[in-house]
Every structure is written in C-alpha cells, then in structure tokens.
TILUMNU-484230 format. One record per residue (C-alpha): x, y, z; residue in one letter. Coordinates in Angstrom, 2 decimals, decimal comma. Layout:
+---------+---------+---------+----+
!       u !       v !       w ! aa !
+---------+---------+---------+----+
!       X !       Y !       Z !  A !
...
+---------+---------+---------+----+
# end
This chain:
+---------+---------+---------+----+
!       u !       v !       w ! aa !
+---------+---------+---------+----+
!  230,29 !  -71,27 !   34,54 !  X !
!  232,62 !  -69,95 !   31,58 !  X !
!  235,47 !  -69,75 !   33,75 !  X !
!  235,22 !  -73,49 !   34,55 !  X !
!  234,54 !  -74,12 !   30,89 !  X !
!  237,62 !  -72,12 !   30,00 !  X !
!  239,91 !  -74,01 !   32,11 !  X !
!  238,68 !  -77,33 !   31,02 !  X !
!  238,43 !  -76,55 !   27,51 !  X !
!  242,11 !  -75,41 !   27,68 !  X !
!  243,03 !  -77,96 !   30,13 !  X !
!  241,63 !  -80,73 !   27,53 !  X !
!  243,07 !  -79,37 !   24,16 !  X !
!  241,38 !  -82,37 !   22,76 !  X !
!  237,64 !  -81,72 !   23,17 !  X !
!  235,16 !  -80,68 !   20,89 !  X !
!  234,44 !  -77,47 !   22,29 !  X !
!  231,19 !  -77,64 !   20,90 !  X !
!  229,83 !  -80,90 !   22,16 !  X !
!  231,24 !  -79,36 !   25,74 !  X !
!  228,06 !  -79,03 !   28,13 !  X !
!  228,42 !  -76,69 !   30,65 !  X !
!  225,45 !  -75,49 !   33,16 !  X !
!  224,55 !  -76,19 !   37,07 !  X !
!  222,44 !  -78,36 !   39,27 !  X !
!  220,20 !  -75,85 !   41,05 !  X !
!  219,92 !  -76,28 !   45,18 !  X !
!  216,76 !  -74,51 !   45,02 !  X !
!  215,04 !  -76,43 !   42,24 !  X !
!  216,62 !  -80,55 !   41,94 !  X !
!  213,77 !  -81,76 !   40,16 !  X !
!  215,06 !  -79,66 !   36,74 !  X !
!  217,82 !  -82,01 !   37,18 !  X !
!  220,67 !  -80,50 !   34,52 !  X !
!  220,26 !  -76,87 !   33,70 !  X !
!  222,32 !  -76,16 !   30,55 !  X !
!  223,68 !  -73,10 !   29,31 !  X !
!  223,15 !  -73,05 !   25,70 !  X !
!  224,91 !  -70,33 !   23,82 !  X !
!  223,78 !  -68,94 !   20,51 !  X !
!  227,15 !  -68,87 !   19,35 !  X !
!  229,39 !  -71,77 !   19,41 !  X !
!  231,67 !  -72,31 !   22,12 !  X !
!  234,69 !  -71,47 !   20,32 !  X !
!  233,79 !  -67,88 !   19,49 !  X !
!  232,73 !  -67,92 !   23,50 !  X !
!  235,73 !  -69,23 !   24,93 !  X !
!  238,08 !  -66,79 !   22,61 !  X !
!  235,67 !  -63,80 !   23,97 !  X !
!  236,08 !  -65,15 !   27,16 !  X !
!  239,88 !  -64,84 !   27,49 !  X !
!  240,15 !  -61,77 !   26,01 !  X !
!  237,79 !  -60,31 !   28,64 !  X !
!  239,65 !  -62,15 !   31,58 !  X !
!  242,94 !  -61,18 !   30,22 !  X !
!  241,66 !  -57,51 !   30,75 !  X !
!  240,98 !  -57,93 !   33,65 !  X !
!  243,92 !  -59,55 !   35,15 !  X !
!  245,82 !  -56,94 !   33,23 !  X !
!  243,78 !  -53,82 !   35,40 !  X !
!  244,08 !  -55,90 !   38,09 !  X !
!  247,87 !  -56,14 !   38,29 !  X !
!  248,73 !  -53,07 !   36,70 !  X !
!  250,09 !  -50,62 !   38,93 !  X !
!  249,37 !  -47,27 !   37,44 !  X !
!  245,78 !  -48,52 !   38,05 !  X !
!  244,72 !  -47,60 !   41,91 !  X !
!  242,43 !  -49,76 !   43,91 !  X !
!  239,44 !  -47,77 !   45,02 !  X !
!  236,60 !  -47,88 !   47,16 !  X !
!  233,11 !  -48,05 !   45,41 !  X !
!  230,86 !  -45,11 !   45,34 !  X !
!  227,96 !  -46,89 !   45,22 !  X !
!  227,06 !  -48,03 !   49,31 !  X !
!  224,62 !  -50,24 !   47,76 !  X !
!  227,74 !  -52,53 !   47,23 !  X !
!  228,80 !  -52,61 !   50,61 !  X !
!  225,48 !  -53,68 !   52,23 !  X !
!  226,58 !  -57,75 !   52,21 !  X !
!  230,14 !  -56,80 !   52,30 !  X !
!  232,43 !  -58,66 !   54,96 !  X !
!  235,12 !  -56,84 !   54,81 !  X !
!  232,89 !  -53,48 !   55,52 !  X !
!  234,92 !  -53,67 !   59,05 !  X !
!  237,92 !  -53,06 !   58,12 !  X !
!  237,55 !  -50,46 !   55,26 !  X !
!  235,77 !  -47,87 !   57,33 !  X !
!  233,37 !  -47,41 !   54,51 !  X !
!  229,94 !  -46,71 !   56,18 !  X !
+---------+---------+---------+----+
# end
C-alpha cells in the first residue's frame, strides 16, 4: 500500500498528502467495504520515511560489492517457485 501511495503522491505533486486515503478492499471479507490505513503520523513524515527506506534498498540491491545470497532460513523456501532451479533443498 505505501508504495502505491508513494508513486501517486509523487506522481500528483498537487495533492494534499494528508487528505490521501490509501487502504484495500479485502477478497476475504467485502462486506467491510473500504479498509483504511490510518497512520498516526501524517502522511508526509510517512512518505519521506518511505523513500528513504526504498532508496536503501534499491541502493543494496544494485550495488555490486553487495553479493546475492541464498537464505539460511529453509523456512523461506517452503512456497518458493523458483526452489527448482536454485538447488536449495
């Protein structure tokens, strides 16, 4: 949900990014109708957070001194699809 709220809020530099309403219409449960995700903070502060924490991300992610391992934790690999392929058993 914050990652669609970050790209609209800085897709539409022109919103009130605290009037923004961002939450999900659960499969499970229709009858709730609109489930909203109300922060405590306002969505400012949020959104800044946000990209600061994606940003870090992107940056491990691309960054080639960092290497790409497999977990060590099998529980990860139980719903896995590509489980095949990295002979992790």
């Amino acid at each position: 949900l914050l990652f669609y709220a970050f790209i609209y809020f800085n897709t539409h530099k022109s919103v009130d990014a605290d009037r923004l309403k961002v939450g999900i219409f659960s499969l499970r449960n229709l009858s709730d109708g609109f489930i909203e995700l109300k922060p405590k903070q306002g969505w400012e502060e949020i959104m800044s957070e946000f990209e600061k924490i994606l940003k870090g991300i992107i940056s491990e992610m691309t960054d080639p001194n960092t290497p790409y391992e497999q977990t060590k934790e099998q529980d990860n690999c139980k719903y896995c699809d590509f489980k095949s392929i990295c002979n992790k058993h």
